[in-house]
N, C-alpha and C positions, 0 to 999 in steps of 0.2 A: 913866376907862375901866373900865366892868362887867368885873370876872373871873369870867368862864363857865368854870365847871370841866367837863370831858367825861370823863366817867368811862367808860372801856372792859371791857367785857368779858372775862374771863379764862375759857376754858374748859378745865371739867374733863377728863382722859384721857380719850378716846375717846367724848368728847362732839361733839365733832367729827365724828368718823365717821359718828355717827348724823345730824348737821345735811346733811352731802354727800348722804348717801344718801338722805333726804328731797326734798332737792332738786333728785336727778338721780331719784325716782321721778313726783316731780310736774313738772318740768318740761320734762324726758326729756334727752336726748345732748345735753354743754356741754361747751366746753374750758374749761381751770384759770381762764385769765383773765375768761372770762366767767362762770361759774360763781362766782368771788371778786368781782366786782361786782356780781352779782342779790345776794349774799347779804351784801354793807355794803349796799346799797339797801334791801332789807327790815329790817334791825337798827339802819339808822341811829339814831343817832349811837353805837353803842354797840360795832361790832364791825369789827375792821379787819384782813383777812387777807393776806399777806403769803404770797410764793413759798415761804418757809422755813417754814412754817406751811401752806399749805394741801397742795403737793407731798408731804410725809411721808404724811397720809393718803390722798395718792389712791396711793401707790407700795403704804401697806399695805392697801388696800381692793380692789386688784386683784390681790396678793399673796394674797387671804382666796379670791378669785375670787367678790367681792363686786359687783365693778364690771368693765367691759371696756373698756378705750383704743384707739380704729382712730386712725389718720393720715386726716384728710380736708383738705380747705381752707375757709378761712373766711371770712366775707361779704366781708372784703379781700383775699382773693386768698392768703392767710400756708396754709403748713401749719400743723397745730395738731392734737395729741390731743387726739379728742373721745371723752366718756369717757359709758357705759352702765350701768346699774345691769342685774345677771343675774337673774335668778330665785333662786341663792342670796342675793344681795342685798337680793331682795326677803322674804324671808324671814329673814334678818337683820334686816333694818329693823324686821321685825315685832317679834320676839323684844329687841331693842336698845328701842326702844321703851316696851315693857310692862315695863321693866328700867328703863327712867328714868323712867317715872311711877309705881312701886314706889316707887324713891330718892327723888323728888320728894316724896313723899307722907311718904316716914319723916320725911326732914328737914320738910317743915314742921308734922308734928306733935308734932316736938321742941323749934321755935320756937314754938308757941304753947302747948306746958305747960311754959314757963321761969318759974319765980318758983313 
């Protein structure tokens, strides 16, 4: 029996934030549920979001008045918040962004002048 190790993802504070906000700018108004399987469907195998886990940032994201939650219904029939990115959001996203490809950039210029 091959052991396939799957190595998961751990993400940084409020790196999260910035991945929702992305992809409720690109792929506009989702509820938690479906919005937590577009986003293991594009990371597979590597990212696995959970109620406890992805709820925290949607309660702080709209909290910020980063994002906006209406009650609608969903292709089943279920109510379900479906959740908006606002225009401060959108501008969040900007700034959040430009702020992780900063970080992105230190740390990996600090891995390659190791030694």
């Amino acid at each position: 029996m091959a052991s396939e190790s799957k190595e998961r993802v751990e993400l940084l504070q409020g790196t999260l934030d910035l991945i929702v906000l992305r992809a409720l700018h690109t792929m506009g108004p989702q509820h938690a549920y479906g919005l937590a399987a577009r986003l293991e469907q594009i990371a597979q195998p590597s990212l696995t979001l959970n109620q406890g886990t992805l709820y925290p940032a949607l309660v702080r994201l709209e909290q910020k008045g980063w994002i906006k939650g209406t009650w609608q219904r969903t292709e089943s029939n279920r109510e379900a918040k479906y959740y908006t990115i606002t225009k401060a959001g959108v501008r969040g996203l900007e700034k959040q962004t430009e702020r992780w490809r900063r970080l992105a950039g230190l740390v990996d210029k600090l891995l390659l002048n190791e030694g």
